[in-house]
C-alpha positions in Angstrom: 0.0 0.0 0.0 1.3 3.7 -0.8 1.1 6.8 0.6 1.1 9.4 -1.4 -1.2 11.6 0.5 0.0 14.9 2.6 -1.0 13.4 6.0 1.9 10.7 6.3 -0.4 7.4 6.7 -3.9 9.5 7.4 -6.8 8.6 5.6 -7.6 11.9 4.2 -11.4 11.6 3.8 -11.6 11.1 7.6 -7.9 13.2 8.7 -10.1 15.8 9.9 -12.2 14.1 12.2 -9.4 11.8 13.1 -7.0 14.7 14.4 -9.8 16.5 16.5 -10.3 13.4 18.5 -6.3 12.9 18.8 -6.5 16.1 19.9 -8.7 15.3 22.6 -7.0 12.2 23.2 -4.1 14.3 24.2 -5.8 16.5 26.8 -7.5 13.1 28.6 -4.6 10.7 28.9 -5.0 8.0 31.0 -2.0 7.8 34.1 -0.4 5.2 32.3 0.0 6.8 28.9 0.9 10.1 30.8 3.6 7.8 32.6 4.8 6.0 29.9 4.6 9.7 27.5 7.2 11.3 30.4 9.8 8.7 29.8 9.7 8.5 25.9 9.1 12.2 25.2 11.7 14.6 23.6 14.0 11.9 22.0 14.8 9.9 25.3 15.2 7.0 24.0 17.1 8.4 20.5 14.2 8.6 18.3 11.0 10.7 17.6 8.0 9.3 18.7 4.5 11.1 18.4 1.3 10.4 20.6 -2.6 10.0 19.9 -1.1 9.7 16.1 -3.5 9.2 12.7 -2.6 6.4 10.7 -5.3 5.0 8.3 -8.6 4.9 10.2 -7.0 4.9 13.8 -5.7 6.8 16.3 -2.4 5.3 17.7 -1.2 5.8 21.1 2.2 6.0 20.2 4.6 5.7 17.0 7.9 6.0 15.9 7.6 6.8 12.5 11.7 6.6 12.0 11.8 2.8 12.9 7.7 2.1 11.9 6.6 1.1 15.1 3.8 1.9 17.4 3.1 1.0 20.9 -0.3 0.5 22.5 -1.2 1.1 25.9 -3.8 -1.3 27.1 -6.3 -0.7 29.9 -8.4 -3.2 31.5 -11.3 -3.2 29.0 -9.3 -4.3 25.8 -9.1 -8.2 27.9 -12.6 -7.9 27.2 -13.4 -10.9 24.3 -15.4 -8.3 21.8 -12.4 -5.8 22.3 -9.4 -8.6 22.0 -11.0 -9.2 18.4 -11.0 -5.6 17.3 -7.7 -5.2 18.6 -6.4 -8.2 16.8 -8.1 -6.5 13.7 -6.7 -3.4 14.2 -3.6 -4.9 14.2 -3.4 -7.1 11.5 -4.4 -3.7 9.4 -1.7 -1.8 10.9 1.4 -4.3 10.5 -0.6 -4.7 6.5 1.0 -1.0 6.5 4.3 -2.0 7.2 4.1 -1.0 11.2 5.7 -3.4 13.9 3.1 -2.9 17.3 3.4 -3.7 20.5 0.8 -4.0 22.9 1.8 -3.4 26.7 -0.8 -3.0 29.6 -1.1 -0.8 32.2 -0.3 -2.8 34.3 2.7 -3.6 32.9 3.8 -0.2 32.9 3.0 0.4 36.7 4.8 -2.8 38.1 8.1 -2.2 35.7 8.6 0.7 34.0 12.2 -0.1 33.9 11.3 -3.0 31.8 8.8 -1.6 29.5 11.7 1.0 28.2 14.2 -1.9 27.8 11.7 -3.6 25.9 10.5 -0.4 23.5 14.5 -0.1 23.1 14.7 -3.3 21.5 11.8 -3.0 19.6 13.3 0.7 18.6 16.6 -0.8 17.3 16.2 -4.9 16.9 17.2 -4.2 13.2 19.8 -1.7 13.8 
């Protein structure tokens, strides 16, 4: 799939729409984003990496568009069945678009932050 599009990997029929709830999305993070957002910000772990970010018809949490990867924060409704299956979905269509994502809970992120941020740095530069 290509992108030739001004909006990186935005659908631009819906970019709009998309970037007003990101928006949003930015003012109402949950404590774990907000913790995890503290430690990755402003190139602390050597890349760029942008929150509550558009690509195709979703709103990522997190991505590193340098090394093409995003990283989901999950709360304690996505271990709901419905929600596992439209996360699954979600992404299958995302890694279609050449993304790696990871998928960490909050729960993760409270008990070991250390850990989450070694992990993301693998992730970051596993091909490196």
């Amino acid at each position: 799939m290509s992108f030739k599009f001004r909006y990186n990997y935005a659908s631009p029929d819906r970019y709009k729409m998309l970037k007003e709830f990101a928006k949003k999305n930015k003012h109402f993070q949950t404590d774990a984003e907000c913790l995890i957002w503290n430690r990755i910000r402003n190139n602390q772990l050597g890349v760029n990496i942008n929150r509550q970010y558009v690509i195709g018809d979703y709103i990522v949490d997190f991505v590193c568009l340098e090394k093409k990867l995003i990283i989901e924060i999950d709360g304690g409704y996505h271990s709901e069945y419905e929600q596992i299956q439209k996360d699954e979905h979600r992404t299958e269509n995302l890694v279609s678009m050449g993304f790696s994502v990871i998928r960490l809970t909050n729960e993760e992120l409270f008990a070991d932050i250390e850990s989450v941020l070694n992990y993301i740095k693998e992730q970051l530069y596993k091909y490196d």
